[in-house]
N, C-alpha and C positions, 0 to 999 in steps of 0.2 A: 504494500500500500504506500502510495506517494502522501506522505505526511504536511508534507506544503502545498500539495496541490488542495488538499481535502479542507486544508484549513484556509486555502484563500477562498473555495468554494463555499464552506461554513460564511465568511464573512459575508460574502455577496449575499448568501441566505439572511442573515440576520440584517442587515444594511434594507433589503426588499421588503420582507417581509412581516410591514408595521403597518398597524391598524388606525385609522385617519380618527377615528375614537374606537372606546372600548367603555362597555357596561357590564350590571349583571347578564341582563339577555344575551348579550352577545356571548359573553361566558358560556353560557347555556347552549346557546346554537354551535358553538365550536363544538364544546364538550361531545354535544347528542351527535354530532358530525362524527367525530372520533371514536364512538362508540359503535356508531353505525358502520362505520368501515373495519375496524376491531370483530364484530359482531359477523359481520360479512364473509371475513379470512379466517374466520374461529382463531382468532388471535386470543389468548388469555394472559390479558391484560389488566393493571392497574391505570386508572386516567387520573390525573388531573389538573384543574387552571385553580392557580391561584395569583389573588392580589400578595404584594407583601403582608402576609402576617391575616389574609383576609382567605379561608380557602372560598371556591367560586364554584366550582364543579369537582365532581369524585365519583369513581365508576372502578369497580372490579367487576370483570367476568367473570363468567365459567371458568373455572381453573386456573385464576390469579391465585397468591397464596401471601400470607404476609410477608414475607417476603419482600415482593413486588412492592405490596407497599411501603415497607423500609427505605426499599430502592430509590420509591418516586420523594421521601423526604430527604432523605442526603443526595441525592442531583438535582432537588430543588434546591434545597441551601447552597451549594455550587453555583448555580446561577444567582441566587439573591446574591452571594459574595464577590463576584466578578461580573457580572453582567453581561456575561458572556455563554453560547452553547456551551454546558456538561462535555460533549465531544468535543470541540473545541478546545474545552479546559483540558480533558484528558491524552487528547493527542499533543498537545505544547507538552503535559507533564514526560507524556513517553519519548517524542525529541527531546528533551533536557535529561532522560535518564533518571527523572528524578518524581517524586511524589509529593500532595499537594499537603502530606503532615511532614514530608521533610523540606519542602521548599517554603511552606508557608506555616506552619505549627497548625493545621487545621484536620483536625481528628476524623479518621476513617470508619469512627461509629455516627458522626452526623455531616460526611461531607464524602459526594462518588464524583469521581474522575470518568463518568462512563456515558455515553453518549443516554439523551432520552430526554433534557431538559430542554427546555428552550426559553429562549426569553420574549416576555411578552411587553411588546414595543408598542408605543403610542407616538403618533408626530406631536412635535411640539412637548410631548413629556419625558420621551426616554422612557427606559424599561421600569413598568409597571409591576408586572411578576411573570410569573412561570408557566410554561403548559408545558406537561411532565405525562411519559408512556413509560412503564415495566413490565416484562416479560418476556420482548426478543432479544437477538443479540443487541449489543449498545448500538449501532450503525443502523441498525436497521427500527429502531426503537428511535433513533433520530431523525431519521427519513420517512418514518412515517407521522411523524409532528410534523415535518413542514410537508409531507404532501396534503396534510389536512389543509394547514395553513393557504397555501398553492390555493388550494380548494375552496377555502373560505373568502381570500381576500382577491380573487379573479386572476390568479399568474398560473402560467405553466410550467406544473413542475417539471415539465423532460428538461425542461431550459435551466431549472436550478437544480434538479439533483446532485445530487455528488454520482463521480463516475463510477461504471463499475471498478470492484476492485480485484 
């Protein structure tokens, strides 16, 4: 996997992919989007959008397991902490060789380096909170947040995915 290409591609995703506003409804309408497509793949998954410190939406399927939910709070806190995709964060930490409680003193029981978080952007506010997926792999648990997003906010996602790898 090309490490710099995935992460200029993350940016472009995060740079697009902002919502002109953002409410509880919309919460809502993302969320049941996410679920709907989740639901669709029998994907068993944990969902959800949170404002900082406000959760908005939450959704375990069939065969999520706490687990998953664990997952979706420590790569949320990941992005509250940098404002940056979870993937994102955790490919920089795997470039550097290095991890985010050895590089940053930030604890591996409430903070993942694993793709799935994303940050939830507003024009004009900057990132608001999180829309967070658990239970695929990290890459693909990332990629299917923004193809909801893709899907939500009218872009195509062939045009932002990340490449195969």
């Amino acid at each position: 996997m090309d490490f710099a290409h995935d992460l200029q591609s993350i940016l472009v995703q995060e740079h697009t992919l902002v919502f002109p506003r953002f409410d509880t409804a919309r919460a809502w309408t993302l969320g049941t989007r996410l679920r709907e497509m989740a639901v669709a793949r029998g994907h068993a998954v944990a969902i959800e959008i949170a404002g900082f410190g406000l959760p908005l939406f939450f959704a375990a399927l069939e065969g999520a397991t706490p687990d998953n939910v664990a997952w979706v709070a420590r790569k949320r806190n990941t992005v509250a902490h940098f404002r940056r995709s979870s993937y994102a964060i955790g490919l920089r930490m795997k470039q550097a060789g290095t991890t985010l409680a050895e590089k940053h003193g930030l604890p591996e029981t409430e903070y993942a380096s694993h793709g799935g978080a994303f940050p939830l952007t507003v024009a004009g506010a900057g990132v608001i909170g999180t829309i967070t997926v658990s239970g695929l792999p990290q890459r693909a648990d990332h990629e299917f947040v923004v193809e909801a997003l893709c899907a939500e906010l009218g872009h195509d996602y062939a045009a932002l995915a990340l490449a195969g790898e």
